[in-house]
C-alpha positions in Angstrom: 0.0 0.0 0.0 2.8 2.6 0.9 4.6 1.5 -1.6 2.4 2.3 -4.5 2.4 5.9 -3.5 6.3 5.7 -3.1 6.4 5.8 0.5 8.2 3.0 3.2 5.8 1.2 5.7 6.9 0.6 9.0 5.4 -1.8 11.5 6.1 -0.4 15.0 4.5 -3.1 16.8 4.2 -6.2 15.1 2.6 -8.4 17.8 -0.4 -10.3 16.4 -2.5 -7.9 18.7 -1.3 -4.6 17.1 -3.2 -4.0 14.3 -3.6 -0.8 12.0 -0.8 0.5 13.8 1.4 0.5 11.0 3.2 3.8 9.5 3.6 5.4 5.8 6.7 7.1 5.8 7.6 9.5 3.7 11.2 9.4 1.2 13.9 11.7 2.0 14.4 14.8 1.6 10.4 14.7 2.2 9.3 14.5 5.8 5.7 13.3 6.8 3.6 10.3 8.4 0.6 8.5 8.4 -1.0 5.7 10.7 -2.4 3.1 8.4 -2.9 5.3 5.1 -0.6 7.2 2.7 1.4 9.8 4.1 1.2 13.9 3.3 4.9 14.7 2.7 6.2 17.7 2.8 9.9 19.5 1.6 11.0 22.9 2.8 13.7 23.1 0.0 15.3 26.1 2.4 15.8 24.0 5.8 19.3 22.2 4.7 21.5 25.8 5.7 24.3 23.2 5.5 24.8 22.6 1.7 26.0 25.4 -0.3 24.8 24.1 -3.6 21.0 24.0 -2.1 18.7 27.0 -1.7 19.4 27.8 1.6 23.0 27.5 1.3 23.1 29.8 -2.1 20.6 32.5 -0.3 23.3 32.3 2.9 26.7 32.7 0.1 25.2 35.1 -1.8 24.3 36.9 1.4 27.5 36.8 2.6 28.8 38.6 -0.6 26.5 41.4 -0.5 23.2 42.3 1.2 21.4 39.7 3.7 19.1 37.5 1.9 16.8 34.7 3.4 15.5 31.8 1.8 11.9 30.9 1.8 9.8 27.5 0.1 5.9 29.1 -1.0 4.6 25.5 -1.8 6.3 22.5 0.5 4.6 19.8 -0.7 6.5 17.0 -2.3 4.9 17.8 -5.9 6.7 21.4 -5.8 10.3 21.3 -6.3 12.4 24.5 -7.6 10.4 27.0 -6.8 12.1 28.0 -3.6 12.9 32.2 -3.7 16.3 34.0 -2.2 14.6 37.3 -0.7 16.5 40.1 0.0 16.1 41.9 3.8 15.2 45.4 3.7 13.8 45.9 -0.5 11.8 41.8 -0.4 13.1 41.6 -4.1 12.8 38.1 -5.1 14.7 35.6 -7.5 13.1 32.3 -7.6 15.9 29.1 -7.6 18.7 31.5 -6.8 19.8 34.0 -4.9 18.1 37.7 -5.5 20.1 40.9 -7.1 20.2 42.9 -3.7 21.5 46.3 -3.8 23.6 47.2 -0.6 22.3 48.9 2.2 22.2 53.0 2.1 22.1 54.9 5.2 20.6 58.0 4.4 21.8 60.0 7.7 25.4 59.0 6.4 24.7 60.0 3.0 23.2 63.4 3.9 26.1 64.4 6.5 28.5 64.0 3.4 26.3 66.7 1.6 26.8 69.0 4.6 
């Protein structure tokens, strides 16, 4: 049954007692769960902050080289990959599947002491 849809079944308890206690379990990178039915998973394409060459971690370099960006997943289900946005802080311009073309913070008070 769970693997029709894809998914791993697990068996917790498998005294002849324990029934319908089995578990869908969703593939990695999904995440998600279901007692005794298919599972709803779920990927946040932006929670690995650890791998450079995935969205979080290309939000976080690009960030690094210029303005702070953050990374955020509009549609986690497992059907939606690659649409995962770098956003910049401050303007909220947006790049979908890489990072966003932030322009560097201005501080106006600065800018207008220069003028004085």
């Amino acid at each position: 049954f769970c693997a029709a849809a894809g998914q791993t079944c697990s068996d917790p308890d498998t005294a002849a007692a324990a029934r319908q206690d089995w578990i869908c379990l969703c593939p990695p990178p999904q995440v998600g769960r279901r007692v005794a039915s298919i599972a709803d998973c779920a990927i946040d394409e932006c929670a690995d902050a650890t791998c450079a060459t995935c969205a979080k971690g290309a939000c976080a370099a690009a960030a690094a080289a210029a303005a702070p960006q953050a990374c955020e997943d509009p549609d986690t289900s497992g059907r939606s990959l690659g649409d995962w946005e770098c956003v910049c802080a401050g303007s909220g311009r947006r790049a979908v599947a890489g990072p966003a073309a932030c322009s560097a913070p201005i501080d106006e008070c600065a800018a207008a002491a220069a003028c004085l």
